[in-house]
N, C-alpha and C positions, 0 to 999 in steps of 0.2 A: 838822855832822860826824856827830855822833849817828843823824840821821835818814839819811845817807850807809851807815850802818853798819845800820841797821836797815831799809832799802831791799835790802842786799846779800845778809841773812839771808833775808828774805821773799821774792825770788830764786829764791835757792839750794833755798829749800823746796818753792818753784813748778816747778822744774826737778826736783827730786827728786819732786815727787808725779807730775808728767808722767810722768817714767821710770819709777816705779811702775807705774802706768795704762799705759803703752805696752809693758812688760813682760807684764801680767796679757789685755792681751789679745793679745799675742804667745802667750802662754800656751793663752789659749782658743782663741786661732785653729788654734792647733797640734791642739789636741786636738778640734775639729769637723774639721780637715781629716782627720784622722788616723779620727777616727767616720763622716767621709764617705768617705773612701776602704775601708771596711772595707764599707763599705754598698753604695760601689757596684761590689764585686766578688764582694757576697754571691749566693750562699753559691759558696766556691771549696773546699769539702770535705765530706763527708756528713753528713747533719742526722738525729739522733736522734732519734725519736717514739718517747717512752716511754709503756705501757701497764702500768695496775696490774693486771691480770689474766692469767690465764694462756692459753696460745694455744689458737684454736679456739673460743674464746667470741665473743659480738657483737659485743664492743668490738675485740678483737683481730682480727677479719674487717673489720670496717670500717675500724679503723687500718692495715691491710695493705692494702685498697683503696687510700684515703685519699693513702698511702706511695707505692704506684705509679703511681697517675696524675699526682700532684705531681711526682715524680722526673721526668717526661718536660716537664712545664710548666719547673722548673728549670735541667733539664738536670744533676742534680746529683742523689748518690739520697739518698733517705729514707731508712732504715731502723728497722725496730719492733724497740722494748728491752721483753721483757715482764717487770715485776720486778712479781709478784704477790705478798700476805703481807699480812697485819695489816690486809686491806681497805682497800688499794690507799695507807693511809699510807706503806708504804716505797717504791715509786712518788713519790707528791707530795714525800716529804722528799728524796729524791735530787733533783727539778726543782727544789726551792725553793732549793737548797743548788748546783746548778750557775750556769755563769755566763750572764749576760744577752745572751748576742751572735747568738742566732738558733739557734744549732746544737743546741739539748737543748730540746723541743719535749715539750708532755702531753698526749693523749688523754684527757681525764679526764672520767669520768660526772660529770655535773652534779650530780645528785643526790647520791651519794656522797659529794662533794664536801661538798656543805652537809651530810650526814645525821651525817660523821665531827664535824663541830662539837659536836655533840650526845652523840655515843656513847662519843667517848673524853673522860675527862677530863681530859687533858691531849696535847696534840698535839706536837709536834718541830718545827714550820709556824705561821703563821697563815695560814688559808683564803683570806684575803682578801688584807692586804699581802706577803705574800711570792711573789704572783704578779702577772705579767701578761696581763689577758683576752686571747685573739687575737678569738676568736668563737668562735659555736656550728655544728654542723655537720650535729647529727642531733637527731632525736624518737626514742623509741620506747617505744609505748607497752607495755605488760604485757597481757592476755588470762585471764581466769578462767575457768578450767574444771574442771569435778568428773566425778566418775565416774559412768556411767550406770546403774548401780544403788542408788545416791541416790535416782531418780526423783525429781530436780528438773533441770526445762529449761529455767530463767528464775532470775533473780538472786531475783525476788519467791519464787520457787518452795522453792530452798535457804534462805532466809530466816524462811521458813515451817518447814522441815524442822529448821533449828536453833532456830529456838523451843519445838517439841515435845519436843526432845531437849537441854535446858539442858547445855552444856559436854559433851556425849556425842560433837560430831564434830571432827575433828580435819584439819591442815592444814597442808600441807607446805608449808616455803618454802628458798629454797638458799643461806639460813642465817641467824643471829641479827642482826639491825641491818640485813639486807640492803634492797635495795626491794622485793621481794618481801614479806617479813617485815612491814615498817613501811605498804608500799599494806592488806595484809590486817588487820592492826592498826585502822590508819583505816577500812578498809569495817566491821570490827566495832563499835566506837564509833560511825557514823554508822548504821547497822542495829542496835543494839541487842542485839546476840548473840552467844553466850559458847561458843568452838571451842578446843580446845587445840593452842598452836601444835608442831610437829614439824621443827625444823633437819634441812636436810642440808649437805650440800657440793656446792652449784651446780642450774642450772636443772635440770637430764636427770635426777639422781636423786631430784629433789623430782617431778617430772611419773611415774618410776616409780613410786615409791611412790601414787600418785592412778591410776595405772594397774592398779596390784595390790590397788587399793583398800586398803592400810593407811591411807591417808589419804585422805577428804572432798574436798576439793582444795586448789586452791594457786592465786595470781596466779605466772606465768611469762610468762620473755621470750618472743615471738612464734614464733621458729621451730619451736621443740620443742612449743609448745602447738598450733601451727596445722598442723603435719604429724599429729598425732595426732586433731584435731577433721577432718579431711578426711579418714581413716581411719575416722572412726567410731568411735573406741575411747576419745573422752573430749566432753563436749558443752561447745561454746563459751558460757558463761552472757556473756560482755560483754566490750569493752575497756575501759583506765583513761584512755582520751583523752576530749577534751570533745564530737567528734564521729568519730562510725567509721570504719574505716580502710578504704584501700582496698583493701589485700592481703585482705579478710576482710568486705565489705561486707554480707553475711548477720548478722553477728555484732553486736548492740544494741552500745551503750554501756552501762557498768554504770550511767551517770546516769539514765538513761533508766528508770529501775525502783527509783534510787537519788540522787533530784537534789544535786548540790553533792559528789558523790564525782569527783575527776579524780587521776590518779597518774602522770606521766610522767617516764620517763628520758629526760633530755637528755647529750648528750655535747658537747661541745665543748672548742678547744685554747688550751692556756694555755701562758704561756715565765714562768720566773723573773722575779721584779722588776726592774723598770730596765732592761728592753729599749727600745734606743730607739726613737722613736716611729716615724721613718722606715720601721723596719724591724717593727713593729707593723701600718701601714697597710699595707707592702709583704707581711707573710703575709697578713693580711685577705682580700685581693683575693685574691691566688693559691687559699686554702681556698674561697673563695667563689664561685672557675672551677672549680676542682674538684668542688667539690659540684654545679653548676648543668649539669656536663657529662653527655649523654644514655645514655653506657653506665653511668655510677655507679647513673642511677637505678634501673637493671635490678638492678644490687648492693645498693643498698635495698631494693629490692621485696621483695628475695628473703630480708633480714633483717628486715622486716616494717617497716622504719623508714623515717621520713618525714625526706627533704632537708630543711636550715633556713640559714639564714646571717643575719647581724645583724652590726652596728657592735662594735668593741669596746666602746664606752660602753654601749649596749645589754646587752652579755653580762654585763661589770662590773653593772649595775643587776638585770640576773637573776640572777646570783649571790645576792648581796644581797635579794634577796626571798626565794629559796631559800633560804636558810637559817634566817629564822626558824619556817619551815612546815616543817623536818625536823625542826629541831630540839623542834617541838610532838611530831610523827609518833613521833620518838624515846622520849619522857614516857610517850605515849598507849602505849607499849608496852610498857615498862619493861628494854627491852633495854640492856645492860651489857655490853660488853668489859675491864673493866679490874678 
């Protein structure tokens, strides 16, 4: 009788764990059908690309390409958010802080990216888990140029000319913590010479001032420096790439004069955490037609930036190498926001 009864319990239990189990994946079933139906009628309303910089810069011309040719691959449009401030951390906290579903998308400099690890001492993000990698999309490298009344025409040359003149020359960048700021930091540390650095507020008025000669020079992004080297009115001493560009193929590498100096902004797009993977591989590819498409590259050329695409895994792994090499770059300069 006993074991009658104890037969009936063990049962009942078997039937109640079944029901469990057959609930729980009812449960999951619902909610992948529910993740798959969302996926696949993505995107059914306009996808946010948010930029930390203000409009009219690199990034914001490139994510405004970027935006348009995607919108017609979709059929769905893009549009650029530019929420600039506190170097492009209120940007990233807004992505990090919206939801995983595809629709709020970041243009965000790579660099930046890792260099804010370093420069703020406390972030509202973490860099790393509170996002996820899409991929990379661009290079671009930086350009060093000085004023031709320097009478240095070569990196060795101005190298020479701040030796003579200990801490006397001085050097715009568009502004404290920037990549500008921290490539020029690093070329000093690696050359050995002592320039007072000079902030402004962005690429153009740091290239003025090296214009008007209040300042020595400056590493700046590619357009405003290479319109002005084609002009005549400022001398291309190098790029911060590992080989020279093609917008500027006259123009050295600054390694070349300066072995183991490389400094490059990378941009690429990243979504909030916990985007699913689905829809992960499905921007991958689309960024990766877009970039790979033959009118963008004339939109590169023309921002001096070089096409890129990689794996998520890949970007995630560049990340992560990024930042402990800004966060060095950071030290090397003793730049502080906080």
């Amino acid at each position: 009788m006993k074991s009658h009864h104890h037969d009936t319990r063990a049962s009942a239990r078997r039937t109640a764990s079944k029901l469990a189990y057959a609930l729980t994946v009812f449960a999951a079933l619902g909610v992948t059908a529910g993740n798959a139906h969302a996926q696949a009628d993505y995107p059914n309303k306009p996808i946010r690309l948010v930029v930390g910089f203000t409009a009219g810069g690199i990034s914001d011309v490139l994510a405004r390409a970027l935006a348009a040719k995607i919108s017609t691959q979709l059929g769905q449009q893009v549009v650029v958010d530019n929420k600039p401030g506190a170097g492009t951390t209120i940007a990233a906290d807004f992505v990090a802080k919206s939801a995983p579903d595809g629709y709020t998308l970041f243009l965000q400099d790579m660099t930046t990216h890792a260099i804010n690890v370093g420069l703020y001492k406390k972030l509202p993000y973490d860099s790393v888990k509170d996002f996820t990698p899409v991929g990379l999309v661009a290079s671009t490298p930086l350009m060093m140029v000085d004023n031709p009344s320097l009478q240095a025409k070569t990196v060795k040359e101005l190298i020479a000319v701040a030796k003579a003149k200990p801490g006397q020359l001085a050097y715009a960048s568009s502004g404290n913590g920037t990549v500008p700021h921290l490539a020029a930091e690093t070329f000093k540390n690696l050359a050995g010479i002592d320039a007072v650095h000079v902030p402004f507020k962005g690429s153009a008025p740091a290239i003025q001032a090296v214009l008007a000669g209040d300042t020595a020079f400056t590493f700046s992004t590619m357009p405003p420096a290479l319109s002005q080297v084609k002009a005549g009115k400022l001398i291309g001493l190098g790029v911060t790439t590992a080989k020279r560009v093609a917008t500027a193929p006259d123009v050295p590498t600054v390694a070349e004069s300066l072995p183991g100096f490389e400094f490059v902004l990378y941009s690429g797009i990243l979504a909030p955490k916990g985007l699913p993977q689905a829809l992960v591989t499905r921007l991958n590819s689309e960024f990766a037609k877009t970039v790979a498409a033959a009118d963008m590259h004339l939109i590169y050329g023309n921002l001096g930036a070089e096409p890129l695409t990689d794996t998520p895994a890949e970007f995630s792994a560049h990340i992560n190498r990024e930042i402990p090499k800004m966060v060095q770059a950071v030290k090397l300069s003793g730049a502080t926001v906080d």
